[in-house]
N, C-alpha and C positions, 0 to 999 in steps of 0.2 A: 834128784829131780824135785822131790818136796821143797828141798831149801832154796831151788832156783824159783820156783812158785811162790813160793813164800817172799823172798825179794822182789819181785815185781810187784806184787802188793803192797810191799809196805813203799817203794818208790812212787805208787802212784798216788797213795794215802800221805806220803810226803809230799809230792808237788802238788795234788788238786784236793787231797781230804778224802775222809772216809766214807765209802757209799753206804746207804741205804739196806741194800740188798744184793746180791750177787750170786751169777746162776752158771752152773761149771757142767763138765758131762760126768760120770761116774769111772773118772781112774781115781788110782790109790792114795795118789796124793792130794786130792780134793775131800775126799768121801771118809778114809781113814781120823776118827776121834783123834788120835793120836800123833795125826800130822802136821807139821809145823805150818803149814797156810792155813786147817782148822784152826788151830791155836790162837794163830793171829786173828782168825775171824769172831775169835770167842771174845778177845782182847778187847777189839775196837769196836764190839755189839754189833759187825754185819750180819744179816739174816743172808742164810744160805741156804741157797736153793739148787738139785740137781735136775740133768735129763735123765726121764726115761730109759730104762734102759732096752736098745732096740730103738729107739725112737730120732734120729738125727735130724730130723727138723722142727726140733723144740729149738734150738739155738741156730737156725741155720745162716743169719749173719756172720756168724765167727767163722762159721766153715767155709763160706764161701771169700771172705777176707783173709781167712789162711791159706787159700787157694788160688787166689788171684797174686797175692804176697811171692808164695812159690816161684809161681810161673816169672813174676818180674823178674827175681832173683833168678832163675834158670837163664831168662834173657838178656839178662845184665850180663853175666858170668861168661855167656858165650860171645858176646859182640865185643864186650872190651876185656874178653882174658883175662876173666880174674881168678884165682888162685880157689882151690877149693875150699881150702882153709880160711879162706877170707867169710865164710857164709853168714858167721855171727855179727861182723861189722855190716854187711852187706844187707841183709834181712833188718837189723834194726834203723837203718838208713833209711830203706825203701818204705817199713813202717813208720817212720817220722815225716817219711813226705805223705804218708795218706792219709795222716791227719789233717792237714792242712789242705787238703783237697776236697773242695765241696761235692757230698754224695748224699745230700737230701733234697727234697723237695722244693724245701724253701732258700736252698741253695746255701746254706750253711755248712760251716764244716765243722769236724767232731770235735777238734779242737777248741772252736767257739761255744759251742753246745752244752761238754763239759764245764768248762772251768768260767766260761763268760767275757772271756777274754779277746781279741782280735790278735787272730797269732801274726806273728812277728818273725815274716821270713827271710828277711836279711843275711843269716851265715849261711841260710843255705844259695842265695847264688850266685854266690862267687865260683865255686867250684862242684862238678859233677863226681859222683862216687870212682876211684881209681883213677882221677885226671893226674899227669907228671908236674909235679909242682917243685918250685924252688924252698927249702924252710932256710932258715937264718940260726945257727947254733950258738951265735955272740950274744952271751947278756948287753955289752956294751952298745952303743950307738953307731954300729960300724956295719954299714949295710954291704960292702964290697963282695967281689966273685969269691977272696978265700973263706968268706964265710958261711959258705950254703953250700948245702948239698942238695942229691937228688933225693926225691919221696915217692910215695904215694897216696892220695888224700883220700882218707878211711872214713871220716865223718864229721861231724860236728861234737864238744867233749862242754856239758852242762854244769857241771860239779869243778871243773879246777881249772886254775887261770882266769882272765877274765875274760870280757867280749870276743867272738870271733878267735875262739882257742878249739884247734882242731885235734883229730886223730889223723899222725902221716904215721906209713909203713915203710922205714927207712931200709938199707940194703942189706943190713944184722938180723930182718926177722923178727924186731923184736916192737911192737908198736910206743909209739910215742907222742905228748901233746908239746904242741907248739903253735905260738900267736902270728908268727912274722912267716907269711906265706905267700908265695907269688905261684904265677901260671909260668910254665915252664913254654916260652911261644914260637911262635914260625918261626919267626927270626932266629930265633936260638937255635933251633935245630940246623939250619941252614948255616952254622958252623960246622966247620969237619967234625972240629975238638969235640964242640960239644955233645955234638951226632954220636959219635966214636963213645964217649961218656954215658950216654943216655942207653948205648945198644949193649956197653958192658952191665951197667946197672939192671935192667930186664933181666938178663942172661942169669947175671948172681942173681935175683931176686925169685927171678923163677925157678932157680935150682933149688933156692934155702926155702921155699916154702914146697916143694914136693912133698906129696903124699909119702911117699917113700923113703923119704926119711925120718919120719916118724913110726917106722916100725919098729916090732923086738927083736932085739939082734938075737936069734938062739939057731939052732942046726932045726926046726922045723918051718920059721919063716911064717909065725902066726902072727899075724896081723892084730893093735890092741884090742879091739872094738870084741874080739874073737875071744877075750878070755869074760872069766864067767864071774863076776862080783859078787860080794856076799856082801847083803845087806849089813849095816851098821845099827847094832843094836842098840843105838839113841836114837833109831827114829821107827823103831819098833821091827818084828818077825815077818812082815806083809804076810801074816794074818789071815788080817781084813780085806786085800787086794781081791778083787771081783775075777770070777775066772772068766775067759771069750765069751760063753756063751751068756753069763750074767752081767759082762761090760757091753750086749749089745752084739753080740756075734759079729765081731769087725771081721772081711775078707781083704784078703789082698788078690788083686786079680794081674793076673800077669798079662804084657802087653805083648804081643804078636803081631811081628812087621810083616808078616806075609798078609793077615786082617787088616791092617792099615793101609800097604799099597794096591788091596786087589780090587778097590773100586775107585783108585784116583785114575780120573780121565787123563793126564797128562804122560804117566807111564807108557812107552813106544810108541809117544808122537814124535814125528822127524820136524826139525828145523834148521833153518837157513840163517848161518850166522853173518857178520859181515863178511864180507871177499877178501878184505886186508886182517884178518884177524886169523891166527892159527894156523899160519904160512901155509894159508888156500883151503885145508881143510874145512871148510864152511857148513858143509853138511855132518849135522850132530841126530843124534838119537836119544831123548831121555829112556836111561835104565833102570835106578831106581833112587828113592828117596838118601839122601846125604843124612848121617847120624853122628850123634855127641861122642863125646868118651865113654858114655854109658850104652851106648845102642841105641837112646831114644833118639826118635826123629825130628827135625831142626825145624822150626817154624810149625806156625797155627795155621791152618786154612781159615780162608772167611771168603764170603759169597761176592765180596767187590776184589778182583785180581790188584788193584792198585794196594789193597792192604794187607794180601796173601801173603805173611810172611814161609809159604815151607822153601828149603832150599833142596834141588836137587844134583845128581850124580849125572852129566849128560856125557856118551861117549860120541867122540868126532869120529871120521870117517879113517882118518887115521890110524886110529888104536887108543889114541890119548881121550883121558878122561879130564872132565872139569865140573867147576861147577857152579850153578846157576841159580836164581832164586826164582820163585812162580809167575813172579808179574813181569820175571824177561822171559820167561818161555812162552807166558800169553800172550806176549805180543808179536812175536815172532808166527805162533801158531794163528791166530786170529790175520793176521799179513800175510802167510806164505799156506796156511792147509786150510781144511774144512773143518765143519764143528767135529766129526769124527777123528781128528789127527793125521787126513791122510792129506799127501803132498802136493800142492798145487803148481800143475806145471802153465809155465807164462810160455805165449805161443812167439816164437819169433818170427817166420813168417810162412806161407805155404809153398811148397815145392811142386808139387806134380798132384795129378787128377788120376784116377780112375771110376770106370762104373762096369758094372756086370751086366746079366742076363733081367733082372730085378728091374732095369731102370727101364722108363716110359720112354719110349724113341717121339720125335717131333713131332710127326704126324697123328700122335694120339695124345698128344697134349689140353689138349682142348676139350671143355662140355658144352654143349650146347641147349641153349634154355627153348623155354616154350615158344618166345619172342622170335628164335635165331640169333640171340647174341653168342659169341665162344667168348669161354671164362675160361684161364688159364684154370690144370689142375694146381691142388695144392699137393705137393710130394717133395719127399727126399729121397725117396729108396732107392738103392740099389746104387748110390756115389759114394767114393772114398777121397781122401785128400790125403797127401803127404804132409808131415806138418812137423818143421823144426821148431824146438823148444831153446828157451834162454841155456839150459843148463849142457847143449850142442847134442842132445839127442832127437833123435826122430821116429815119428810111429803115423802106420796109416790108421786116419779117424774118419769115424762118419760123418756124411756133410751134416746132417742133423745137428752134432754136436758142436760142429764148428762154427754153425749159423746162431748156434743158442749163444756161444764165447766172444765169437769174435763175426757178428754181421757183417760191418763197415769194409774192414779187411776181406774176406772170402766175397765183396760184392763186386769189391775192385779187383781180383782176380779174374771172376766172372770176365767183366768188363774186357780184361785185357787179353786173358785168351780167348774174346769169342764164344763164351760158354751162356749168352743171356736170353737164347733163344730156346733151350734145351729147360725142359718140364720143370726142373730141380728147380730151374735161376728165374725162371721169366717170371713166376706170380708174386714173387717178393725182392729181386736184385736191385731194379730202376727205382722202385719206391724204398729204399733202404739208402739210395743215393740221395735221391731228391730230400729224405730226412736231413742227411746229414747236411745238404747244402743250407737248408731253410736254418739250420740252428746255428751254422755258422753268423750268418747273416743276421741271426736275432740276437748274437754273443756280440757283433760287432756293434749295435743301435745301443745295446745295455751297456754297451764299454762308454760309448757316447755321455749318457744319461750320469751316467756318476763322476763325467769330471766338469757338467755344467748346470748349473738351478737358475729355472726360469728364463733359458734362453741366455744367462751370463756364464762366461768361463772363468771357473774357480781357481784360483793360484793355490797350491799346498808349498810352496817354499817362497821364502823374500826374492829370489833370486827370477820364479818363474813370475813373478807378481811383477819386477820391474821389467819385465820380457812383455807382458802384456802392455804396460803403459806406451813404452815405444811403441809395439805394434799399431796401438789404438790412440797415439796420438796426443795423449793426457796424463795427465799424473796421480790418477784418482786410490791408484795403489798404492804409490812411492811415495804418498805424502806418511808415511808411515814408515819413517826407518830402522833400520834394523836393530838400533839398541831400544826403540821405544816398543817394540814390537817383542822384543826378549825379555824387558822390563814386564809387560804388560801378559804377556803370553797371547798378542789381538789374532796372529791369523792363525792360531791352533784351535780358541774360542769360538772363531769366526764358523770355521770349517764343522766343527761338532753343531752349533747352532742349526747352521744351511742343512745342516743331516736332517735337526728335529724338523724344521720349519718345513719340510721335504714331505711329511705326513700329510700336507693339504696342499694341492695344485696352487690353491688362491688363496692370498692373506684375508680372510674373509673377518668378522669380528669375533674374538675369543669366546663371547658368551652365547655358545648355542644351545638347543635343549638338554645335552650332556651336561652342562656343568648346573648345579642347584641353585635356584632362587637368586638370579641376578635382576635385579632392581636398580635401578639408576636413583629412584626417590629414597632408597636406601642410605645412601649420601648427605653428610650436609655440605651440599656446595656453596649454600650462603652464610659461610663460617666469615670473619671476619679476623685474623688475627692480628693486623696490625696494632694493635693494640700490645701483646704480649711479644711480641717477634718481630719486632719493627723493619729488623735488616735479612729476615730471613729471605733465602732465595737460590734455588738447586745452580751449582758451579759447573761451567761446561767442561770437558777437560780442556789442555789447551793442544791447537793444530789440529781441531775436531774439523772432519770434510764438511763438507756442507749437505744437509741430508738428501737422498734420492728416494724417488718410487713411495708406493703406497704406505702407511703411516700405520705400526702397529701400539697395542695394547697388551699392558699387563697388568696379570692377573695372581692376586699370593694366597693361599690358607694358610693360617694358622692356627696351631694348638697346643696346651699342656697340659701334662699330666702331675697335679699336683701332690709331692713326696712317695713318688710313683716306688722307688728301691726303697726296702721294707729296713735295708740295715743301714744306710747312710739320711734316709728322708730328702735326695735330692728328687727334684722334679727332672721331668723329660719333655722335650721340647720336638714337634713335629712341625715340618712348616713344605708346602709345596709351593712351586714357582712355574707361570704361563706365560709364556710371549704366544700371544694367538691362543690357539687350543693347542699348542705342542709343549709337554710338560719339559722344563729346561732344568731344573733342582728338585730334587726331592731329599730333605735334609733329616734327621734325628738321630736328636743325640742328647746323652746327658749334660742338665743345666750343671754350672762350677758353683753353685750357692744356695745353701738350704735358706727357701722360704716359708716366712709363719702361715702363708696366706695363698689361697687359689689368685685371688687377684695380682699378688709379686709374681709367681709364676710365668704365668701370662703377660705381665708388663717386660718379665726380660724374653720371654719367646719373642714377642712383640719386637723389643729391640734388636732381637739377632736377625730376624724377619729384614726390619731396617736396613743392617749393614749388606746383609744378601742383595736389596734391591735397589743399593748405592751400586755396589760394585756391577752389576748386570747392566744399569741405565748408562754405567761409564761407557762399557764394552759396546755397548748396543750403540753409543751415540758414534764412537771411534770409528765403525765400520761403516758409517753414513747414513743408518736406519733411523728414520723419524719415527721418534715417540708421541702418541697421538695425545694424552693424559696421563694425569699421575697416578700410580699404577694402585689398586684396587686392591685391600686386603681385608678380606672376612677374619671375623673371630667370634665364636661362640660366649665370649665372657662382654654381660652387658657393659659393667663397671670399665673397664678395656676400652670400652669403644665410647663410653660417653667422656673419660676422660681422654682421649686424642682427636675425638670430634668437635669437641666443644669448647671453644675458648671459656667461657666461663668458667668452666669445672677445677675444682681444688682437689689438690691431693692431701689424703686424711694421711697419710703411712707418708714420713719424710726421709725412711731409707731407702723407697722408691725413686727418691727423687730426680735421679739421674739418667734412669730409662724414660723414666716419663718428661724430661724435656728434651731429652734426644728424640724421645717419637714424637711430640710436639713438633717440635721444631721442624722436622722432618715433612709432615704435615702441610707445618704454615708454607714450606717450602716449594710447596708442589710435589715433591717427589713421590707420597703418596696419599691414597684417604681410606678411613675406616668406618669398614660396617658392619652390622650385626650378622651371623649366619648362625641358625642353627645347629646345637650338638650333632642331630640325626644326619642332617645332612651336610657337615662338614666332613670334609675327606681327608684333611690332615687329621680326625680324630684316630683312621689305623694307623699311624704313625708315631702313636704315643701311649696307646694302652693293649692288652689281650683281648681280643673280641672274638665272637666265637665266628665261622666262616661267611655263614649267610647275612650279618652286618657289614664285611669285610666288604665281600663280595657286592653290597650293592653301594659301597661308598665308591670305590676302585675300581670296578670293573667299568663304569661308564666311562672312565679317562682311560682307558688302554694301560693302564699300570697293573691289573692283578691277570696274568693271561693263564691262569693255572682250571682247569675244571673242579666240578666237584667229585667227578665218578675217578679222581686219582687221590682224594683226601680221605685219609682217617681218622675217625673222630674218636675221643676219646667219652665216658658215659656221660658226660655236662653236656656234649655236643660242640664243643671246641676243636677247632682244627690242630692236630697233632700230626705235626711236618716232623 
């Protein structure tokens, strides 16, 4: 064990250099003068430092990384059958992928932390740990089927061969590196041959690496691990080795599956499986939790059922056992029982009445108020109901219960035999009816409403669009064919549109006191650019309708967050989009080019702005909708806005220059104009930076885009919302 410790040290003093310092717990091979990772420490001058002893959360990163490590490995091992002997490939697998997985704050990973380097995860994805791969055994140039065999892909191998030189576990047991590797794929199995090939290879494979035959062959059938080593007296007497109680008093605590199933809710809940499944047996019973080869129990519980991996043992009603995992049992139980597990019977319909002695006869149905009005009583007592269930049994239930399950049904029973005048029925039967009718009738007005906006009926296919034209006499659809219409995506656009625009009765004007500081004098409308953009001028597309009906306005923020990602120094770019007061685009995303400058930032948000509010004015003209103005866009950055406002204005930065005559131009064209808005109160600014809630909240919440409370947010001690 010394000298495996001692090798990873010096490999890692190999690849990244020698640390500092370094802090271990108190076994013998750490702590011992005389140990060969001492040794090595003494060598290359690290200062070493131990735990406590007793003390396990002096180091409790490692622990809790040796322990998350584990488990992956446990769950690797069970989902894709891997051999137990594979653990050593397996565990340093899963440790090389958790380097490369950011687990700091600042979203680094330990790999970059270390050594400073940006790792390089290329050989790992190609292939996942145990995938069936093809290798190539020809040195030669000769890729053909007789030269490959089957594998299994063990790892990635750093020290021999070159690039993209793996570990495969061929059908000998014996591991081996090779460059020339393929995915063994669908297609290929979907050969008999190769199927036939692949099913013997497992079979060998899983034979030759059995536990079992790695035992000692003798008349007592002692297992290796079972005999007793004597130390090697080159690496000293262990001495010095700490006893239990001076390493920290370590327990091992045994695990007890009776303490593990006797408080899962899920144990003798009944469920209902499908009808064609389990030739009819449908009705199951979870027994008890499903176990490994070791007896530990299979899957982790967690509080969302969608990620509850435990697996269970369910018996059918047959005899037969299966088995199931948590999040198919919770949906079955959440569908067919109660929170307690018990079984919910669906009512098929009611049979037959009865009432006793208990029930109020006609004649004394009624109270009578101070006025002389009679109020029917309110009562159920003393009725029963026969009542067939889906699963073809029957039991007499109390009307009570029946009134609670199923009103609508037991009202029209009522109804039909005559039973509406009688205490039970008359205070609630007719108005359980009259409900039902009223909602019908308010289902059929809502079905109305959502297939036409503002009095017009909406076409959702090319097909129903040229149905309307006939009808209505015109071609105001059809001018719009179906290849231009598949090009363009216009009446999918169309229909999401009519959704937003649906938020306001009347196309009224986008800037009401919702939206911040809209100023018309804002604007330079007496720019002049003929001068610089002689032939500028927004292109219509072509076979554009002719526009109809009232004349909207749009409205854009934008904003960026200048070298916002701390490891690349790209900016982020936030930008929203108004036809009306109905928000139609809410865009961010990272910019593709690091700028020196807040102002580049800003000029390419600026231009992505641009091309968003080309492609919308096409859309919007195609469906006939008059654009009243060119449409309005804030920006917090002065510099920004005086250079697209202003003809006169120069650009000082000339690798700008390319955004800044596309938003020029764009400009002189009509398509839009820019004006100053405030940081505070621009609302593309949550779109591009972490603000703590209550800024958030009052940029957003006035446009209907943040609908979250605050008494469901928790904040962390800065007082930032932590989602």
């Amino acid at each position: 064990m010394s000298t495996s410790a001692r090798d990873s040290l010096n490999a890692f003093i190999e690849d990244v250099g020698a640390p500092e310092g370094i802090k271990t717990d108190s076994a013998a091979e750490f702590t011992g003068r005389n140990s060969e990772f001492a040794k090595l420490c003494r060598k290359r001058s690290i200062r070493q430092t131990f735990q406590e002893a007793g003390r396990s959360n002096q180091i409790p990163r490692v622990d809790v990384q040796i322990r998350e490590l584990w488990k992956r490995w446990q769950h690797l091992m069970i989902t894709k059958k891997v051999p137990r002997r594979m653990w050593c490939y397996g565990l340093k697998y899963l440790a090389e992928l958790s380097q490369f997985i950011p687990q700091r704050a600042d979203k680094r990973t330990g790999y970059e932390v270390v050594t400073g380097r940006t790792p390089d995860i290329s050989e790992y994805c190609d292939f996942a740990f145990w995938d069936l791969v093809w290798y190539h055994t020809c040195t030669a140039a000769n890729m053909g089927k007789d030269s490959r065999a089957l594998g299994r892909w063990s790892g990635v191998l750093h020290r021999v061969g070159s690039d993209m030189c793996y570990w495969i576990m061929p059908v000998s047991g014996q591991m081996i590196s090779e460059t020339t590797v393929q995915h063994v794929t669908r297609f290929d199995l979907e050969n008999a041959e190769i199927a036939a090939a692949v099913d013997e290879f497992n079979s060998a494979l899983t034979t030759r690496l059995d536990d079992t035959n790695f035992w000692i062959s003798n008349d007592h059938g002692v297992y290796i691990d079972d005999f007793d080593v004597q130390p090697d007296a080159a690496y000293g007497d262990e001495a010095d080795t700490p006893t239990t109680d001076e390493y920290g008093g370590v327990e091992y605590e045994e695990v007890n599956d009776a303490d593990i199933d006797s408080y899962d809710k899920f144990l003798g809940a009944k469920i209902r499986l499908s009808n064609d499944s389990n030739n009819g047996a449908n009705m199951a019973t979870v027994v008890a939790r499903a176990t490994d080869y070791a007896g530990r129990p299979i899957g982790k519980a967690h509080s969302n059922p969608l990620l509850d991996g435990r697996l269970y043992e369910v018996e059918l009603d047959d005899g037969t056992t299966d088995r199931y995992f948590a999040n198919q049992i919770a949906e079955n139980i959440w569908a067919q029982v109660d929170t307690e597990g018990r079984q919910v019977l669906v009512m098929q319909e009611i049979c037959d009445h009865r009432k006793n002695e208990r029930a109020i006869p006609i004649a004394d149905g009624y109270t009578i108020k101070r006025n002389g009005e009679k109020v029917p009583k309110i009562t159920t007592d003393g009725w029963e109901l026969l009542v067939e269930f889906k699963d073809g049994t029957t039991e007499w239930v109390k009307l009570k219960d029946v009134k609670d399950s199923n009103p609508i049904e037991l009202a029209e029973y009522a109804i039909a035999n005559q039973l509406q005048e009688e205490p039970a029925f008359k205070w609630w039967a007719e108005k359980a009816l009259r409900r039902r009718d009223r909602a019908v009738f308010k289902a059929k007005s809502k079905y109305y409403r959502t297939t036409h906006k503002y009095g017009v009926r909406i076409p959702k296919t090319i097909e129903e669009a040229l149905r309307i034209d006939e009808e209505n006499g015109n071609h105001l659809w059809g001018m719009q064919s179906e290849k231009r219409c598949q090009r363009y995506g216009h009446l999918e656009a169309m229909y999401t549109i009519f959704h937003y625009l649906a938020r306001n009765r009347k196309w009224r004007n986008v800037y009401d006191p919702r939206l911040p500081n809209y100023r018309e004098s804002a604007f330079n409308t007496e720019a002049d650019w003929s001068e610089f953009y002689p032939d500028a001028k927004e292109e219509d597309p072509p076979s554009m309708p002719e526009p109809l009906g009232e004349g909207v306005e749009i409205t854009c923020f934008v904003d960026a967050d200048h070298a916002g990602n701390k490891v690349t120094r790209r900016s982020h770019s936030g930008i929203l989009i108004f036809v009306q007061n109905a928000l139609i685009t809410s865009w961010s995303k990272r910019q593709n080019t690091v700028e020196s400058s807040t102002f580049g930032s800003e000029l390419v948000c600026m231009r992505q702005a641009r091309d968003l509010l080309v492609a919308l004015r096409i859309k919007l003209k195609m469906f006939g909708v008059r654009i009243l103005k060119p449409a309005n866009v804030w920006t917090d950055n002065n510099g920004v806005m005086k250079n697209t406002s202003i003809p006169t204005s120069m650009l000082g930065k000339k690798h700008n220059s390319i955004n800044y005559h596309v938003v020029r131009e764009a400009v002189a064209a009509g398509v839009m104009r820019v004006a100053k808005e405030d940081t505070r109160t621009n609302p593309a600014d949550a779109l591009t930076k972490i603000l703590r809630f209550d800024r958030k909240q009052k940029l957003l919440w006035p446009l209907g885009h943040l609908l979250i409370s605050r008494a469901h947010q928790r904040t962390d001690g800065s007082g930032g919302a932590a989602e």
